[in-house]
LOKOLGU-144561 format. One line per 10 residues: number of its first residue (from 1); their letters; for each residue x, y, z of C-alpha. Coordinates in Angstrom, 3 decimals, m for minus. Each point is the difference from the previous one (the first is absolute). Example, Ala and Ser with C-alpha at 12.3 -4.5 7.8 and 13.67 -1.06 7.14 Angstrom:
REM residues 2
1> as> 12.300 m4.500 7.800 ~ 1.370 3.440 m0.660
This chain:
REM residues 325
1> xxxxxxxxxx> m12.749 16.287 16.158 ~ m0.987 m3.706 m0.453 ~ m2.849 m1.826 1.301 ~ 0.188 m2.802 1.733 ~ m3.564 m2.029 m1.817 ~ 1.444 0.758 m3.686 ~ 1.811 m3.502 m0.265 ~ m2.475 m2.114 1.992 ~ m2.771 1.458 m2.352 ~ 1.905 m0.741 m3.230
11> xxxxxxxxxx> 1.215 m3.336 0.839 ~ m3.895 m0.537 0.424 ~ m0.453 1.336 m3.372 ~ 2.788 m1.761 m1.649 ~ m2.657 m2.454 m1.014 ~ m0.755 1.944 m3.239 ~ m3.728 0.233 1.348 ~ m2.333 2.591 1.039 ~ m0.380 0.418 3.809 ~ m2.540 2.761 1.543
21> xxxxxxxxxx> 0.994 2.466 2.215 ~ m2.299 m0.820 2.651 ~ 1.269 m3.599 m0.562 ~ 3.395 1.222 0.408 ~ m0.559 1.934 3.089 ~ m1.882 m2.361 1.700 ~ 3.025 m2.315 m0.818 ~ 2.744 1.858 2.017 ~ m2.820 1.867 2.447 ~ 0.411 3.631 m1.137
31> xxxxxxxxxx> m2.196 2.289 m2.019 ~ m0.337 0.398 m3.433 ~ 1.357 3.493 0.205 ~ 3.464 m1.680 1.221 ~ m0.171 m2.414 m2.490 ~ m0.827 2.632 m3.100 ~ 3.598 2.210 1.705 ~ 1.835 m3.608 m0.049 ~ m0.558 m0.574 m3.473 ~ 0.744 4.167 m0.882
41> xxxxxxxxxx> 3.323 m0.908 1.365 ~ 0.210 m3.011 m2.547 ~ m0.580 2.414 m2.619 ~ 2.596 2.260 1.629 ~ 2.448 m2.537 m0.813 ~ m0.563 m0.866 m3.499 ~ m2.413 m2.778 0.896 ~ m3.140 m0.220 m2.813 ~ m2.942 m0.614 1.726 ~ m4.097 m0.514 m1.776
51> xxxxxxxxxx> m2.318 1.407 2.154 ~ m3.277 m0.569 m1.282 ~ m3.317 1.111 1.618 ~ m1.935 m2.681 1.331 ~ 2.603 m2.836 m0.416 ~ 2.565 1.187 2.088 ~ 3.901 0.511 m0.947 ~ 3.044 m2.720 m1.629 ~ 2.912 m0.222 m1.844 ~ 0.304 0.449 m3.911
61> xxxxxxxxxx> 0.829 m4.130 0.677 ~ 1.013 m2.092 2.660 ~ 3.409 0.158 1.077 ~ 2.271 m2.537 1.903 ~ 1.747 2.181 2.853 ~ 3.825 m1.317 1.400 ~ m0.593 m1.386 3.088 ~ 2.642 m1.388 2.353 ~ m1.569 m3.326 0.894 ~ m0.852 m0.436 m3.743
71> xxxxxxxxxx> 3.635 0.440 m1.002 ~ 1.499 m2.124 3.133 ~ m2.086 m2.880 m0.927 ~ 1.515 m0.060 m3.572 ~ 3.864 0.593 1.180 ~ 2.491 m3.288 0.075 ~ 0.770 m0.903 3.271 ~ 3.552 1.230 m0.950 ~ m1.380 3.517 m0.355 ~ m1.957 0.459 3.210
81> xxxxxxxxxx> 3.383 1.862 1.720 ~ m0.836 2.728 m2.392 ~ m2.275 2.640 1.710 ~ m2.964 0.917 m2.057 ~ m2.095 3.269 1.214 ~ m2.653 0.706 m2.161 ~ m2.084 4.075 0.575 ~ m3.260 0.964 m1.548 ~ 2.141 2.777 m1.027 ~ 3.175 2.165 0.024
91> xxxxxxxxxx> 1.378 2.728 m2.055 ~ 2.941 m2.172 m0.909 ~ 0.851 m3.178 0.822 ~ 4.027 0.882 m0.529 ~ 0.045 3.241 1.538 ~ m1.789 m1.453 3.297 ~ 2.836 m3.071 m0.259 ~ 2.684 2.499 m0.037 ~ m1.249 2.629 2.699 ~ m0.728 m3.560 1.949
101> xxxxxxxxxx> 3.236 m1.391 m1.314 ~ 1.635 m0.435 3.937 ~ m2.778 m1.317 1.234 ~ m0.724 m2.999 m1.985 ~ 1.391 m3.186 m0.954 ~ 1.787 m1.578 m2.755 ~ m2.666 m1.590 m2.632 ~ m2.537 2.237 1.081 ~ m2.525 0.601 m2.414 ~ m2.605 3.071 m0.146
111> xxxxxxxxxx> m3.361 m0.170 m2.390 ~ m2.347 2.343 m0.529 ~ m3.527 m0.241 m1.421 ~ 0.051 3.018 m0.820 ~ 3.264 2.548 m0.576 ~ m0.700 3.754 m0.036 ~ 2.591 1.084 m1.157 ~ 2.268 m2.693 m1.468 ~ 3.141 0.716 m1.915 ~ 1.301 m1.522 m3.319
121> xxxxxxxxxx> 3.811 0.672 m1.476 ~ 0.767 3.384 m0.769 ~ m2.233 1.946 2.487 ~ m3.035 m1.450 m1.790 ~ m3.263 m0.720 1.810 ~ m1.270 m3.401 0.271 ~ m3.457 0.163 m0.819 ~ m2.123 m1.701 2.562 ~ m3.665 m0.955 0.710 ~ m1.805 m3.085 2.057
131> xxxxxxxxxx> 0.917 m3.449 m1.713 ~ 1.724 1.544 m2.639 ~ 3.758 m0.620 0.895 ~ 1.859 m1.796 2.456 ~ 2.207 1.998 1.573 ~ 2.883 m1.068 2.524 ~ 3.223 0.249 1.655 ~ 3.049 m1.986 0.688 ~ 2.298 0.634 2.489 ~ 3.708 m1.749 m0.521
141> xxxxxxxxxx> 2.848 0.038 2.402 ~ 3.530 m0.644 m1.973 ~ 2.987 m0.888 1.452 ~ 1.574 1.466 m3.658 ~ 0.393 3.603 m0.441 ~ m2.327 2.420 m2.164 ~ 2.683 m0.156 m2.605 ~ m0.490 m3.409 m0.450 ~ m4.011 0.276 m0.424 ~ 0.191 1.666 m3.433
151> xxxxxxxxxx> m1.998 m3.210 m2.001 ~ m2.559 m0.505 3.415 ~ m2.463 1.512 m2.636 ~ 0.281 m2.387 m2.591 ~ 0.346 m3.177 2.238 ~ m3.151 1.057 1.482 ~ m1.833 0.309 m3.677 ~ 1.189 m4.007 m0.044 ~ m2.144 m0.520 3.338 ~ m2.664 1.778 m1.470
161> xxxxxxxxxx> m0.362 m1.906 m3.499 ~ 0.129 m3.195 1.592 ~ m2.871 1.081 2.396 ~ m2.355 1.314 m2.529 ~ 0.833 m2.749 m2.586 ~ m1.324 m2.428 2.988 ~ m3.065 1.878 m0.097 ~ m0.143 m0.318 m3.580 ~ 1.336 3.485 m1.345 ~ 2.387 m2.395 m2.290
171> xxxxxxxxxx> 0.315 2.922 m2.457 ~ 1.610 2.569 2.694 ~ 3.507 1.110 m0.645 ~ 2.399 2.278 1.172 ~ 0.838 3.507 m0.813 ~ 3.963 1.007 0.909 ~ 0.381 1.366 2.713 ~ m3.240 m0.781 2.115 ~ m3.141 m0.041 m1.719 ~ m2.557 m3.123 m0.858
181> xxxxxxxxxx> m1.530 m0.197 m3.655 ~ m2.674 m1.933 m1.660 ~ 0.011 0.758 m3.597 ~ 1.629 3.194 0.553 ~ m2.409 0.932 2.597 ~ 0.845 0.862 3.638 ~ m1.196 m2.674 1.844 ~ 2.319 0.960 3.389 ~ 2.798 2.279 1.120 ~ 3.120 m0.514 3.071
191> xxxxxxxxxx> 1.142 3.124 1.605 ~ 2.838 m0.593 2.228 ~ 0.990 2.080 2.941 ~ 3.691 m0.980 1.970 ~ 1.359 1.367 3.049 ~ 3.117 m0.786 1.176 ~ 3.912 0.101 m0.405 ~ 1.819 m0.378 m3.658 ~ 2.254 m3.062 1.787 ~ m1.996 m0.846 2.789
201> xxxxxxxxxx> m3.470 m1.250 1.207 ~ m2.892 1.036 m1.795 ~ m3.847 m0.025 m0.238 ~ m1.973 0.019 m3.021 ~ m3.721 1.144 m0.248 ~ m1.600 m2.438 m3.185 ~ m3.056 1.991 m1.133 ~ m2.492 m2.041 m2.291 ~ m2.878 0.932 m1.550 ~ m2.059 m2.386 m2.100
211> xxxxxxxxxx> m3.026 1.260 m2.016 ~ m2.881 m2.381 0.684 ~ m3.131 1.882 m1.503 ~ 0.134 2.999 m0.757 ~ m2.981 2.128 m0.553 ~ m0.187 2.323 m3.529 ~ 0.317 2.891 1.597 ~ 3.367 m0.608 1.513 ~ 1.680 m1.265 m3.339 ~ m1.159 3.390 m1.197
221> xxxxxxxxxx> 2.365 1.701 2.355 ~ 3.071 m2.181 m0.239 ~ 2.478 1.604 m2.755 ~ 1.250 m3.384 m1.831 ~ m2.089 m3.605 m1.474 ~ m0.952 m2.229 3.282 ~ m1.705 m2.944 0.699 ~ m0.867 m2.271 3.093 ~ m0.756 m3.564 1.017 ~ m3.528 m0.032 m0.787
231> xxxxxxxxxx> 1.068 0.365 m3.408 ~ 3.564 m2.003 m0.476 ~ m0.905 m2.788 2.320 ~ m1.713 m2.680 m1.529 ~ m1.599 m1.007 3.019 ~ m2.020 1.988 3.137 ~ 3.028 1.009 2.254 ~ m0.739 0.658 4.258 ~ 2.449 2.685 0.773 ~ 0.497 m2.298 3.460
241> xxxxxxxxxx> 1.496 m3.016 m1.719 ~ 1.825 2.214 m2.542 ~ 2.039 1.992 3.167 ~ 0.670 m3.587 1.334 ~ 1.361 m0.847 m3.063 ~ 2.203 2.912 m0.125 ~ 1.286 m0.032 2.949 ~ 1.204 m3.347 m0.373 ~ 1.821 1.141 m3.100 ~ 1.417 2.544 1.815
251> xxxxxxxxxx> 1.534 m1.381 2.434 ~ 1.700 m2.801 m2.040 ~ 1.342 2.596 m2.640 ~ 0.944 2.368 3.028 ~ 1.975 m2.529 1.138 ~ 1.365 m0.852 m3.493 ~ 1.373 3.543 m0.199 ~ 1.050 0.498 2.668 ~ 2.503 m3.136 m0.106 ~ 0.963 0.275 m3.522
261> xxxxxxxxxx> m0.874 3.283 m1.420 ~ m1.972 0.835 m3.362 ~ 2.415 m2.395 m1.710 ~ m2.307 m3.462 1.451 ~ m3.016 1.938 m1.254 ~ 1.157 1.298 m3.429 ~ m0.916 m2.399 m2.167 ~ m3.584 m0.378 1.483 ~ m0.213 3.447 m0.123 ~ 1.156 0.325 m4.064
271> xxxxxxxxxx> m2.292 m2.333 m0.771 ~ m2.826 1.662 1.100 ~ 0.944 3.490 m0.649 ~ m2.598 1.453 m2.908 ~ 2.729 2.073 m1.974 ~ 3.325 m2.352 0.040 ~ 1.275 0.250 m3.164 ~ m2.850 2.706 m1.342 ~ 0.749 3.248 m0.884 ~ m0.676 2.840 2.693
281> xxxxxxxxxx> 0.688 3.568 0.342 ~ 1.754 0.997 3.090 ~ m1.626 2.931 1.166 ~ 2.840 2.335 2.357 ~ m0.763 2.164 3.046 ~ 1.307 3.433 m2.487 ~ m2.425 m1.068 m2.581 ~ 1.946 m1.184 m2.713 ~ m0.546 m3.826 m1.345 ~ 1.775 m2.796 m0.280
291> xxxxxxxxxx> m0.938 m3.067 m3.046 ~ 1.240 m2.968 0.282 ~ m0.203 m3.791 0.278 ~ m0.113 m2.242 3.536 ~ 2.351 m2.262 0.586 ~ 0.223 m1.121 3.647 ~ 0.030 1.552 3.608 ~ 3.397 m0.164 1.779 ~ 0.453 m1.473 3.602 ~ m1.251 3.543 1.820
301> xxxxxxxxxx> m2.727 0.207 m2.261 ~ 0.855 2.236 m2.990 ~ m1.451 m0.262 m3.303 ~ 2.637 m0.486 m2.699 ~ m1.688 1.425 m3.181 ~ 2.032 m0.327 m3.532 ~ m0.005 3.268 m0.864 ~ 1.313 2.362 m3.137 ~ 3.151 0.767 2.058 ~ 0.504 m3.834 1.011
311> xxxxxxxxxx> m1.694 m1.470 3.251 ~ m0.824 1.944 2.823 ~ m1.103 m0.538 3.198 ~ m2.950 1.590 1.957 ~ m0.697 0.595 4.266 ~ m3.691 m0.364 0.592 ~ m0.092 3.725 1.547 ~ m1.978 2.321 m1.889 ~ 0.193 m1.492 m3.615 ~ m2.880 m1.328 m1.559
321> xxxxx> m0.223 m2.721 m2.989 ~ m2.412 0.027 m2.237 ~ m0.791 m2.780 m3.125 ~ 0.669 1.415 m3.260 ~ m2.860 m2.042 m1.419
């Protein structure tokens, strides 16, 4: 079930302001009645909206929605081969890229305003509502084999810190294998999805999601410390500028990995990392734990952690590291 006025109505509302229902309806020549079952479906997804008698309805604040012509007017003119698709909203912006995967193009990019049901690492939900995140897609034709894609995480965690340190997150740093920190705070997360042969061609699906504002009541629900941009960018950030500026990244570290491998990226990528050097616990799919201290990633992307039985190195997979402090 979806409705086709939702959208229209809450792009009108994105203003932050109180607009009537009568005002409303006479806006897009229905009846109140269609507009009151357009804004239930809001709700339906998540969406918070004030309804207050007399005034009318609006958003707990205004909101800047993604908008294609916003975001093409930022891009470099070296970027505009990249196809950009932005949807008021999709269940997941990866899992529509790879049921869609045949169909489109190299450097084709899907965003979502809003993502139903968005997935982080580990089978976790992404926690969604209007504004809050920005939440996109990537798709990435390789000549190399999946084998050789083992660091795409972490090269993509490069393209993401010098994005948001543009937009003056200067305090964001990496988390091995493919999370974003500020202060030890999830600020972002990468979820990668490949298809392909071990030796031969292969696509990759780049899932991004950025928290932008989140409301109170969805930090509530998300099981570890996170923060967004309102908070760790020292200035007001427009999500439309922001995916300009990520794309661009993007595609020059893309094309960085792709030639060279991790190995062009690592230093950029050690410097930046939050726990190089730090103590951690490594924590293993069976359970158990692992204490030890980082030392470096290797060329495919393992951690090498100095550990009680000498160093050892870690695949991404299902192992977690925690900070000891």
């Amino acid at each position: 079930m979806t409705n086709s006025l939702t959208f229209p109505i809450l792009k009108l509302l994105a203003d932050g302001k109180f607009h009537s229902g009568e005002a409303i309806a006479q806006h897009f020549n229905v009846s109140r009645a269609t507009v009151w079952n357009a804004l239930q479906y809001a709700e339906s997804l998540g969406v918070e909206i004030f309804s207050v008698r007399g005034r009318g309805y609006k958003l707990p604040h205004a909101v800047t929605l993604l908008d294609k012509q916003a975001i093409s007017s930022n891009m470099r003119q070296e970027d505009t081969w990249l196809n950009v698709e932005v949807f008021d909203t999709l269940p997941s912006t990866n899992s529509y890229l790879m049921q869609n995967m045949s169909s489109k193009t190299h450097g084709t990019c899907v965003i979502a305003n809003l993502q139903t049901n968005g997935r982080g690492r580990r089978g976790r939900e992404w926690q969604a509502s209007l504004g809050a995140s920005l939440t996109f897609s990537l798709l990435w034709r390789f000549q190399c084999g999946a084998a050789a894609l083992s660091g795409l995480s972490l090269a993509v965690g490069v393209a993401l810190i010098r994005a948001l340190h543009d937009v003056g997150a200067s305090a964001a740093q990496i988390k091995w294998p493919n999370d974003i920190l500020v202060n030890q705070k999830k600020l972002a997360g990468i979820l990668i999805e490949l298809q392909g042969d071990m030796e031969g061609p292969s696509t990759a699906v780049i899932g991004v999601g950025i928290n932008l504002q989140l409301p109170e009541q969805i930090v509530h629900k998300i099981d570890q410390p996170v923060t967004d941009l309102a908070h760790a960018s020292t200035v007001s950030v427009n999500p439309n500028v922001l995916m300009a500026k990520l794309l661009a990244h993007l595609a020059e570290v893309l094309a960085i990995f792709e030639k060279s491998g991790l190995d062009a990226l690592r230093e950029e990528w050690t410097d930046h990392h939050a726990y190089h050097h730090q103590p951690v616990r490594m924590l293993m799919p069976d359970g158990s734990e692992v204490a030890g201290i980082v030392q470096a990633i290797s060329d495919n992307g393992t951690l090498i952690v100095e550990t009680a039985n000498g160093l050892q190195k870690f695949m991404s997979g299902e192992i977690s590291l925690r900070s000891t402090r």
